[in-house]
C-alpha positions in Angstrom: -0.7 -98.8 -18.9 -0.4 -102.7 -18.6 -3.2 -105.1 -19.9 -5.3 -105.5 -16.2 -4.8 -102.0 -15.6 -8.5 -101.8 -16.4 -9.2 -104.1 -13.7 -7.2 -102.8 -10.9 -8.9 -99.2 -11.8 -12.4 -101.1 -11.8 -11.6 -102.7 -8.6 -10.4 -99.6 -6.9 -14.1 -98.4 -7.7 -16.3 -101.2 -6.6 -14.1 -101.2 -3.2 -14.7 -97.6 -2.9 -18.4 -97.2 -3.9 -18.7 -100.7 -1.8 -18.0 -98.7 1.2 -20.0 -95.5 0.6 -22.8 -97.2 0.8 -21.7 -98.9 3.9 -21.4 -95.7 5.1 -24.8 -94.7 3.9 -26.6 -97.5 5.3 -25.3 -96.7 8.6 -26.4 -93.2 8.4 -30.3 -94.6 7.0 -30.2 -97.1 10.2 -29.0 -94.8 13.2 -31.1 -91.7 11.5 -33.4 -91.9 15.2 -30.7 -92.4 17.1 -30.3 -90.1 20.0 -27.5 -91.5 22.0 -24.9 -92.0 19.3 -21.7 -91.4 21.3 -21.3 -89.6 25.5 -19.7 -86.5 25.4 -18.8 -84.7 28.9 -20.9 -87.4 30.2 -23.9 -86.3 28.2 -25.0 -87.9 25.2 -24.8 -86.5 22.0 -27.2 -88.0 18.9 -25.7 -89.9 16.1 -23.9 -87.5 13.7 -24.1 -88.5 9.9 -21.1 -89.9 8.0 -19.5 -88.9 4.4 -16.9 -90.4 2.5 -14.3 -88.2 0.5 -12.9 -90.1 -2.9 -9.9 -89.1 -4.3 -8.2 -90.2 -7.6 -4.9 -92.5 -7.1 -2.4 -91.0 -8.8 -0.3 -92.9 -11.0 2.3 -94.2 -9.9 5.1 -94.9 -13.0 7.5 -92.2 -14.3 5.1 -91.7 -17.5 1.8 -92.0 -15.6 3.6 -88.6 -13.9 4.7 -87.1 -16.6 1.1 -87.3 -18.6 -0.4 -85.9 -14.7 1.4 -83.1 -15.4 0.7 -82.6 -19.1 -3.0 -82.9 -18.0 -3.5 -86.0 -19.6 -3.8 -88.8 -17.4 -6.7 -90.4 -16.0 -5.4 -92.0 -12.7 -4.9 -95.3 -11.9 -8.6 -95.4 -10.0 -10.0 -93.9 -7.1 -9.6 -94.2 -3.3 -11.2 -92.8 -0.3 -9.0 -90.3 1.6 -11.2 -89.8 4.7 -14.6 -90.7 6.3 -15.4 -87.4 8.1 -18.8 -86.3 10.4 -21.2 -83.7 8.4 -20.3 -80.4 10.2 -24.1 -79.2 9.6 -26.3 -79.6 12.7 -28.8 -81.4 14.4 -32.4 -81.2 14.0 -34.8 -79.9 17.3 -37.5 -81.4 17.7 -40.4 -80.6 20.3 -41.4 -84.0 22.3 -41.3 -83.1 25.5 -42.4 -87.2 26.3 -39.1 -87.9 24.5 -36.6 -89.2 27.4 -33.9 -87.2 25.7 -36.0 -84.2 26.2 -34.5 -80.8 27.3 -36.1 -79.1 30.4 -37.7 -77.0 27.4 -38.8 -80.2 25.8 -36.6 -80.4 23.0 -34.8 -83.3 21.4 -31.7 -83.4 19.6 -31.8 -85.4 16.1 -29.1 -86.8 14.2 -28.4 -84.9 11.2 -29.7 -87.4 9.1 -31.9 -87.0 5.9 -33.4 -89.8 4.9 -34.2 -88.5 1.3 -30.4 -87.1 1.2 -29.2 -90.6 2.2 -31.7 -92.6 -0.6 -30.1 -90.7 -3.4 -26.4 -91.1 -2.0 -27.4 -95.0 -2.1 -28.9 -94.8 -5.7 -26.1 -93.2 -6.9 -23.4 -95.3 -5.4 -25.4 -98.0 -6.3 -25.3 -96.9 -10.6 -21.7 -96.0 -10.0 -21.0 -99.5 -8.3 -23.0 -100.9 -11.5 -21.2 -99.3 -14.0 -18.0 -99.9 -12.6 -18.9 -103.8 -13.1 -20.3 -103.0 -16.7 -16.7 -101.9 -17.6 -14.7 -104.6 -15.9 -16.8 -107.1 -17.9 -15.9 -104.9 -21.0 -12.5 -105.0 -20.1 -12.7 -108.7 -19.6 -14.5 -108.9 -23.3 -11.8 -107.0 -24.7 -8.8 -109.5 -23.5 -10.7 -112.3 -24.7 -11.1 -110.5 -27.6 -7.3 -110.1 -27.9 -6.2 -113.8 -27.0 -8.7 -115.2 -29.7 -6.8 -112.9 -32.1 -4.0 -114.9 -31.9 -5.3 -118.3 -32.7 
């Protein structure tokens, strides 16, 4: 592990909670949307997003060698796939609603408002703790270069 490898793990982090919550503010703004995307030439609503993170590995001979000891932390995170929740959409009885059925039905996006507010607060402490420990890290190589004076 080099000196900045705090920072590159840190960075990795903010970069990957940066866009989960991009993702989750997309889901929060398109949570009435009906028409998300035309399917068979009938539109389908707005189906809710979720990101997947995945540890890097690391990538030097000993980084490997402590992965498979059990001992290594990774080299930071990264996120492997932005994928559609599978779960489905919510009916709702408006039969006013232009999207209506002839049973007067309307599809719903998937989307949970609640569900998406404490995805957002929890990137959110994740993105802010990911900055507390780069500024520790910074501290710490200051620390070290005053040692030497």
């Amino acid at each position: 592990m080099n000196l900045t490898s705090g920072f590159d793990i840190s960075a990795s982090a903010l970069t990957a909670q940066r866009l989960r919550m991009d993702v989750i503010s997309s889901n929060i703004a398109n949570a009435n949307t009906t028409r998300g995307k035309l399917v068979n030439g009938k539109w389908v609503p707005y189906t809710r997003k979720l990101v997947e993170l995945e540890a890097k590995p690391a990538a030097s001979f000993s980084g490997i060698l402590q992965a498979s000891m059990g001992n290594a932390a990774g080299e930071g995170v990264k996120v492997t796939k932005i994928f559609a929740d599978p779960s489905p959409f919510k009916r709702v009885y408006d039969p006013n609603h232009p999207d209506a059925d002839e049973n007067g039905f309307v599809n719903l996006p998937n989307v949970d408002i609640l569900k998406e507010m404490v995805d957002m607060i929890s990137a959110s402490r994740s993105y802010e703790a990911n900055v507390t420990a780069l500024n520790a890290t910074k501290g710490m190589i200051a620390k070290a270069l005053e040692i030497g004076k």
